[in-house]
N, C-alpha and C positions, 0 to 999 in steps of 0.2 A: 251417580255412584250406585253399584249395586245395591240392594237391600239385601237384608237376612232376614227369616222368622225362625226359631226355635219353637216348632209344635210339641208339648209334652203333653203327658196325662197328668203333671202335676205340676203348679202355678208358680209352687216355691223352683222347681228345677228349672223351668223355661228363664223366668226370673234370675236364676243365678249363674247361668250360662250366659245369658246374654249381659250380665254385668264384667264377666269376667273377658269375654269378647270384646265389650267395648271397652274396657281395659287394657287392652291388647291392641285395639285398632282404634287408637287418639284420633277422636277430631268425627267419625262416624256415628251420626246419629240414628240411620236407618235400620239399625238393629232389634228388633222387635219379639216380644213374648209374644206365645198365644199356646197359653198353659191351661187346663185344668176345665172347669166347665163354671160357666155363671154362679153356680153357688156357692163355688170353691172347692166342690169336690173333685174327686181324683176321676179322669175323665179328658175326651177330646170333642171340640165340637166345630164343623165346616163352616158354623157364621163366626167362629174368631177366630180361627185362623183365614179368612176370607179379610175383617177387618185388618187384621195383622199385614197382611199383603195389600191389602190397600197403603198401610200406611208407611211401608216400610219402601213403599216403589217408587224413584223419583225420576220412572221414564227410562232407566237400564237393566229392570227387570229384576226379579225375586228368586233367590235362592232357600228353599225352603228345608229345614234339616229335624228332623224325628225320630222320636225315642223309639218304640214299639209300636208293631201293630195295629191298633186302630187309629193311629196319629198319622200313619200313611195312609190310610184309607181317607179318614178325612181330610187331607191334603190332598188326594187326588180329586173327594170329592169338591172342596173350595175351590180349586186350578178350575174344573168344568163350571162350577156354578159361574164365576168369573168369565166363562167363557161365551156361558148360557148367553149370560146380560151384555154381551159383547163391549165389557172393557178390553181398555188396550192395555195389558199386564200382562208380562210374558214372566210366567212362574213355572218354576224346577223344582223338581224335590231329589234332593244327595242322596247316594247312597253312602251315610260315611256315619261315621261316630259322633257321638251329640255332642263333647266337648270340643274334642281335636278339629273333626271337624267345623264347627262353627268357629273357633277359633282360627282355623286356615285361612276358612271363607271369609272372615272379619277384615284378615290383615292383606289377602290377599283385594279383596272390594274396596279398601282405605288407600291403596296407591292405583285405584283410577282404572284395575282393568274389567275385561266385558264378561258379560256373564257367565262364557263355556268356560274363561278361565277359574272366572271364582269358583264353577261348579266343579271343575277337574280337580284342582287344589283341594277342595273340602272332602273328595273321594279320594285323592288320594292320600289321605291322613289314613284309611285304613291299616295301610300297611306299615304306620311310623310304630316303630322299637321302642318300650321305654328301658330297656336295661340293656 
């Protein structure tokens, strides 16, 4: 099954995304935080989100979705550092919205499909209507 990581700059939000995600997609355990920085402040860092894709990967590869800014930066840098040390983790980062999205990619990686799907799915929540 796919994985998920929600990179945010803040631990409470990655944390409550992906609760709400796996609320949404029963039965997926691969959904993973990787908020905030070691000491808890507001912040992103490439060795948790690097762990976060370790552990969220079970061999169909890591869908990675982020708030702002330097939460993409450090996600592309994790994907290379991952790449450096030549694991076999084949990680993306959406271009989509941190709830809608994770939440697509959730339900979408819970019935079984491959990664380009979960990744289209989670991009394309951007353009979901809420009114």
């Amino acid at each position: 099954m796919v994985g998920i990581v929600i990179a945010s700059h803040s631990w409470k939000i990655a944390e409550g995304v992906c609760d709400l995600a796996r609320e949404m997609a029963q039965g997926h355990s691969g959904i993973i935080p990787a908020g905030g920085l070691e000491d808890g402040s507001m912040g992103t860092d490439a060795a948790r989100i690097m762990t976060a894709i370790r552990e969220a990967d079970s061999g169909d590869g890591v869908v990675i979705i982020a708030d702002i800014g330097s939460s993409i930066m450090s996600s592309e840098t994790a994907i290379e550092l991952l790449e450096n040390e030549d694991e076999n983790i084949h990680a993306v980062i959406a271009d989509a919205p941190l709830v809608e999205g994770a939440i697509c990619a959730a339900v979408e990686a819970a019935a079984g499909s491959p990664i380009d799907s979960v990744l289209a799915v989670a991009e394309e929540s951007r353009g979901a209507m809420k009114l």
